[in-house]
C-alpha positions in Angstrom: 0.0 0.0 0.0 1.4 3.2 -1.4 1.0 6.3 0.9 0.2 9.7 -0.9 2.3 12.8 -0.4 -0.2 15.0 1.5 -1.6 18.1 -0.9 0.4 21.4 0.0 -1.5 24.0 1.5 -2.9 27.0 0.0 -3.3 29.9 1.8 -6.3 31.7 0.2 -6.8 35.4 1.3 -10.8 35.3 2.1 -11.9 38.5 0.2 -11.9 42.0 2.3 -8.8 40.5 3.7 -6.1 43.4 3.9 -2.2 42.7 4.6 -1.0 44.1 7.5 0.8 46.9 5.5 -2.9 47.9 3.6 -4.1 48.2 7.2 -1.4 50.7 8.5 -1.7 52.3 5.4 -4.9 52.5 6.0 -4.9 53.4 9.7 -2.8 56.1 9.2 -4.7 57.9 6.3 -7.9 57.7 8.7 -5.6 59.6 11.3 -4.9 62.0 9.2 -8.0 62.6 7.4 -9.4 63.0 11.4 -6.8 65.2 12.0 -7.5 67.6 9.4 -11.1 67.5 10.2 -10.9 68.4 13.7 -7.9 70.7 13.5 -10.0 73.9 12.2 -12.8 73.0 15.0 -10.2 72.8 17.7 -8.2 75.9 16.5 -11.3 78.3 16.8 -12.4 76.7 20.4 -8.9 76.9 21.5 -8.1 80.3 20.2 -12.4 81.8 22.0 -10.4 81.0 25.7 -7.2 83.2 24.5 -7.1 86.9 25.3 -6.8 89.4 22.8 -3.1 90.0 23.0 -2.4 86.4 22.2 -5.5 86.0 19.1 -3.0 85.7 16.4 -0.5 83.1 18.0 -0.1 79.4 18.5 0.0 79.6 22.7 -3.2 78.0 23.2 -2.8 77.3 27.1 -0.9 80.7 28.0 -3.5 82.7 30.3 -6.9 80.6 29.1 -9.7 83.2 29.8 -13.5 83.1 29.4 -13.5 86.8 29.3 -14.3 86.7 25.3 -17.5 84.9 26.3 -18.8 86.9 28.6 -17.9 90.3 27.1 -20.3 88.6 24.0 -23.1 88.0 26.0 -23.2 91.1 28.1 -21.6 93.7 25.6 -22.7 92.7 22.0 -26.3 92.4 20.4 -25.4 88.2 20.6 -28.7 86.6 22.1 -30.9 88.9 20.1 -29.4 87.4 16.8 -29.3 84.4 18.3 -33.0 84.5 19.1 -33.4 86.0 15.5 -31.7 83.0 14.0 -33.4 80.5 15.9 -36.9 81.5 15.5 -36.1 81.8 11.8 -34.6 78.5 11.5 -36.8 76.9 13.3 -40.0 78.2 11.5 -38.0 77.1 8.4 -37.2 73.6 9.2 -41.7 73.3 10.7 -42.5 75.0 7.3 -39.9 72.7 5.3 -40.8 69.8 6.7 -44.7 69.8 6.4 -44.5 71.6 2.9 -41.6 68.8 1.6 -43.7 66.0 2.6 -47.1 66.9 1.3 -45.5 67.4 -2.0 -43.4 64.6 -2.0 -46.4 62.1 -1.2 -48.6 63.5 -3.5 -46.2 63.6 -6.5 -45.1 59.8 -5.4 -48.6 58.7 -4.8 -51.3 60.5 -7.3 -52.1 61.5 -10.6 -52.7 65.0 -11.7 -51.8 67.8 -14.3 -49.0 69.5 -14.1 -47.1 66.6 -12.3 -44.2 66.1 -14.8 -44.0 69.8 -14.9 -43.1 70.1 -11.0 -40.5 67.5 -11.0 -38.9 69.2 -13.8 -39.5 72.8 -11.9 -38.2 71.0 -8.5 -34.9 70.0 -10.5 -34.9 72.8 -12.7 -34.8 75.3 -9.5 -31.8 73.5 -7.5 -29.2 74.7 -10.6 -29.6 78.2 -9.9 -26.5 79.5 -7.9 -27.5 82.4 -5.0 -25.9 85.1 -7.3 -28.2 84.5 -9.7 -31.4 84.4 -7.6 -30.4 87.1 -5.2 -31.4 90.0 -6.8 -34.7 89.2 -8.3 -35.4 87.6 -4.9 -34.8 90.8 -3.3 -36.8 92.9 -5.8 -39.5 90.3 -4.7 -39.7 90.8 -1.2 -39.3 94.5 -1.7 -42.7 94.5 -3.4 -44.3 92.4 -1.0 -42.7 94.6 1.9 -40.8 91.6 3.6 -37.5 93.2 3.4 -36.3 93.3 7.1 -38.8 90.9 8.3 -38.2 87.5 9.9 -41.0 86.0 7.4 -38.8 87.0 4.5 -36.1 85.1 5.4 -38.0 82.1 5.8 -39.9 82.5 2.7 -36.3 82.8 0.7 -35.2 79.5 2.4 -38.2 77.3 1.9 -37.2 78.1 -2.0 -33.9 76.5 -1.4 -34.9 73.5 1.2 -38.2 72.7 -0.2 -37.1 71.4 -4.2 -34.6 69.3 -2.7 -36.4 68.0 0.4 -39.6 67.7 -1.7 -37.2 65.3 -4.7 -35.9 63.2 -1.7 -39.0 63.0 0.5 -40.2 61.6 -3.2 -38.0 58.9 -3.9 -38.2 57.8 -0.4 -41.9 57.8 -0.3 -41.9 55.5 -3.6 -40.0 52.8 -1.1 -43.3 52.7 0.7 -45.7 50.1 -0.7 -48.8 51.5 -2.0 -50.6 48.3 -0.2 -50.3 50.5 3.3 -52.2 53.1 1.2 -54.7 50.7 0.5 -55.4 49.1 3.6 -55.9 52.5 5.1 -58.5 53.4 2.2 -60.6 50.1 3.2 -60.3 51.1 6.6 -62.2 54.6 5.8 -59.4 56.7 5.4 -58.8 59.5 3.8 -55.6 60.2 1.7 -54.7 63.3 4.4 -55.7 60.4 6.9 -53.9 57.7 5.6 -51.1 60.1 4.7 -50.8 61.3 8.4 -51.6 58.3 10.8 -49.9 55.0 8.4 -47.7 56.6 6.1 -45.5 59.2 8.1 -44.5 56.7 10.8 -42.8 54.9 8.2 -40.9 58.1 7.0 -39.1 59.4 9.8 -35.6 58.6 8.7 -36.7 61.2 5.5 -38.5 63.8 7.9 -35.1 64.0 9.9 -33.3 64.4 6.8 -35.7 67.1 5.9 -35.6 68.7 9.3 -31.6 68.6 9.2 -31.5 70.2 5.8 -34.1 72.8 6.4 -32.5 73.9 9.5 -28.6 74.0 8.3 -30.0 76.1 5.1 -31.4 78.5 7.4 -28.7 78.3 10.7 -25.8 78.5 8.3 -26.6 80.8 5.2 -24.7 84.5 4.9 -25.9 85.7 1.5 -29.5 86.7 1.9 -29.4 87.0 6.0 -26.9 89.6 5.1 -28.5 91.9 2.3 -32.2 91.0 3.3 -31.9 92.2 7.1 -30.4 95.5 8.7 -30.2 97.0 12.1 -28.9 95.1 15.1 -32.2 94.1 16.2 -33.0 92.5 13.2 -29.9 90.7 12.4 -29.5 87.1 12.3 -25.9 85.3 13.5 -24.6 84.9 10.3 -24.9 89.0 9.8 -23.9 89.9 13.3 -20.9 88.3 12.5 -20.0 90.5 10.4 -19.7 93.3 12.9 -16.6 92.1 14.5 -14.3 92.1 10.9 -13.7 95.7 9.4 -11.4 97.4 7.3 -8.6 97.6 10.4 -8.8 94.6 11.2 -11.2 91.7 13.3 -11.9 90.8 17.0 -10.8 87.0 16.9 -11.9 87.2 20.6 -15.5 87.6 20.1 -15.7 86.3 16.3 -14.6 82.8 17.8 -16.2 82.5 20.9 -19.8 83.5 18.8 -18.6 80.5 16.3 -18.4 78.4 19.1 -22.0 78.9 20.3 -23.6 79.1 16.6 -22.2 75.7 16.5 -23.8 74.0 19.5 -27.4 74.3 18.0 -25.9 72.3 14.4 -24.5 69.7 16.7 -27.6 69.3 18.6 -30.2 68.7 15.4 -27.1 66.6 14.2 -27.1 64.2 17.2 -31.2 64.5 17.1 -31.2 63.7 13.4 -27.5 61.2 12.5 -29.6 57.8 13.4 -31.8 58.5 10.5 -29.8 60.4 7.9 -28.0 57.4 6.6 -31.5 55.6 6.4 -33.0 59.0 4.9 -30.5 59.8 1.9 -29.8 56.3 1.0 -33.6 55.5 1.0 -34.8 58.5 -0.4 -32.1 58.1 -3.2 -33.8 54.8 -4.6 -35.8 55.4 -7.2 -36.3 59.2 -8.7 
């Protein structure tokens, strides 16, 4: 009886298998890409808790003060543009919301004339840069006597969220199967009825994504908050900004302690919103 040389082994790299240099390779490129992120972030936080003498330079830890914080609160216009901001944004993201929905679920959902026509408009409208719109925007609310006015604002940033929102809350509304519709019909329903109590459960993951986008369009934008609104009492944070940088120079003190607090509010709806906006955009970019 013969014996038979055993087979060699074969060492088969499973795939998604990375060598030990691809993974420090890769290790190190996340580091860096993290680093580069958070750098910017860290350099404004750091450089709020300096005192003015030492703005410009790289001694982060050298005399750390909260003085830049508390001369914006009690010396500075702050909390009114804050308040400005917030009511603004926040009546933008209700409005946004409600008005990207409805139009999503009806142009997912039902028949009617003019439907091709508002896709196209809903596409059509999210080419135009702000350069372009700005000024017949702002001949607009000049006739309508919103110039100034918080309900101007809003209206000019529903035109930005709302075709997008309304596109996305769409395509994620056609992953919903038309059975639910259905079943709610047989029940008695209405379509407002059916849209509100079976339908909108199922969305939240696209009514955060909404929300999120409707309030960063409104927390975040400088072009219209700036030539839309004048006078302290009016002016959002992205125009009250503005008043620490002239032609002699700026006041990093305050200009980065304010940058600090306008970002709290961002992080917040983030955190609300960053279980559902992977779900949200991927869902929503099914079908169009």
């Amino acid at each position: 009886m013969t014996a038979t040389a055993p087979e060699p082994t074969v060492n088969v790299r499973r795939r998604g298998d990375r060598s030990p240099l691809a993974s420090v390779a890769l290790h190190a490129t996340l580091i860096v890409a993290s680093v580069i992120a958070v750098f910017p972030v860290l350099w404004v936080f750091l450089t709020s808790l300096k005192p003015a003498s030492y703005a410009t330079t790289t001694d982060f830890f050298k005399e750390t003060t909260f003085e830049n914080y508390t001369n914006l609160l009690r010396d500075t216009p702050f909390l009114t543009w804050f308040g400005n901001s917030l009511l603004i944004a926040g009546l933008t993201t209700l409005l946004g919301v409600f008005v990207a929905a409805t139009t999503g679920y009806a142009v997912s959902r039902f028949r009617f004339p003019g439907k091709r026509g508002l896709m196209w408009t809903l596409l059509v409208t999210q080419m135009f840069p702000v350069a372009v719109l700005i000024v017949p925007i702002y001949n607009i609310m000049a006739g309508l006597g919103l110039l100034n006015q918080s309900a101007g604002l809003v209206i000019t940033y529903l035109t930005i969220a709302v075709p997008f929102c309304a596109w996305m809350m769409k395509g994620f509304f056609d992953t919903i199967p038309r059975e639910i519709d259905e079943s709610g019909m047989v029940d008695g329903l209405t379509p407002f009825g059916t849209f509100h109590r079976l339908i909108l459960p199922l969305a939240k993951p696209g009514l955060a994504v909404t929300a999120f986008y409707s309030f960063i369009t409104a927390w975040g934008e400088v072009a219209y908050a700036s030539a839309f609104m004048v006078g302290d009492e009016n002016l959002t944070l992205a125009g009250g900004l503005q008043k620490f940088v002239n032609q002699y120079g700026a006041q990093w003190g305050p200009m980065t302690a304010a940058s600090v607090l306008i970002a709290v509010p961002a992080a917040l709806v983030f955190l609300f919103a960053q279980r559902h906006l992977v779900t949200g955009m991927s869902a929503g970019a099914v079908k169009g």
